[in-house]
N, C-alpha and C positions, 0 to 999 in steps of 0.2 A: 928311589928304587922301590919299584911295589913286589912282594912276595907272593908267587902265586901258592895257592894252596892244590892240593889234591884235587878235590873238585872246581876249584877253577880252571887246570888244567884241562878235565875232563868240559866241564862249561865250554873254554874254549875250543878244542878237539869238536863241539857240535855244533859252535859257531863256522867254524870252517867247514863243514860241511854242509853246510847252512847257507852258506856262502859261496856254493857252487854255482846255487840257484838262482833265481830272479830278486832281488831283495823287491819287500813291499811298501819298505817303511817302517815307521814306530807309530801304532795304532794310539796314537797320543789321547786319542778319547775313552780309554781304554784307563784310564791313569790318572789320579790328580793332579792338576796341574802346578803344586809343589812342586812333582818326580820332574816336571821340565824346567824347574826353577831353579832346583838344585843342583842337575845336571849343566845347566848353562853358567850359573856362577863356578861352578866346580871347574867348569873348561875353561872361563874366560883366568883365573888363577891358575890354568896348571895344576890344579892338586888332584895326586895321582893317588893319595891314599882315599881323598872322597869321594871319586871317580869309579875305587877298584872296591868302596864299600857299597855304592850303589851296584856294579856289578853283581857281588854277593848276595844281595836282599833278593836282587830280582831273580837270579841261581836259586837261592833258598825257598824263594815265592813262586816258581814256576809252576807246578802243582795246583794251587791255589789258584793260579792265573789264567789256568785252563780252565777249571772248573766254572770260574767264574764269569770266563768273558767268553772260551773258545777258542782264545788263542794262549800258549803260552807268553815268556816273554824273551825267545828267542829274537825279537826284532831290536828291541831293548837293549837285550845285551850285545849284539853286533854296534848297535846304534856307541854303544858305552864303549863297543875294543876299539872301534876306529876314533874315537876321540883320544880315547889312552896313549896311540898309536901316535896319532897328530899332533899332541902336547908333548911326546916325548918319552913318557911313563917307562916303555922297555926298552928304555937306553940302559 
């Protein structure tokens, strides 16, 4: 069972709205390719609490990820709720 926090709620709340829209992707080149290393072992085990700490980093790093690239990393973390979703995490 993952715990959301405050601003994960708030995260999610602009995932879904986010998710009105066209999705584009996860601009993977945008990312070390660790973040998809981790995120695929993470799903291929199930583990909702490594799943929902990747979530967090890139919540915490959005800022940063704008600045940096242009984009935030609103694709990221959609990319992150549907897999939590698919493994089961808010059961």
């Amino acid at each position: 069972m993952v715990n959301i926090t405050k601003a994960g709620a708030i995260a999610l709340a602009v995932l879904a709205l986010a998710a009105c829209g066209e999705s584009k992707g996860v601009p993977w080149d945008n990312y070390d390719a660790s973040v998809k290393e981790r995120i695929d072992s993470f799903e291929a085990s199930a583990d909702c609490d490594g799943l929902q700490a990747e979530f967090d980093t890139a919540d915490a790093n959005n800022a940063q990820q704008r600045e940096r690239t242009g984009t935030g990393n609103a694709e990221l973390m959609e990319y992150l709720d549907d897999i939590m979703r698919d493994v089961g995490c808010y059961s």
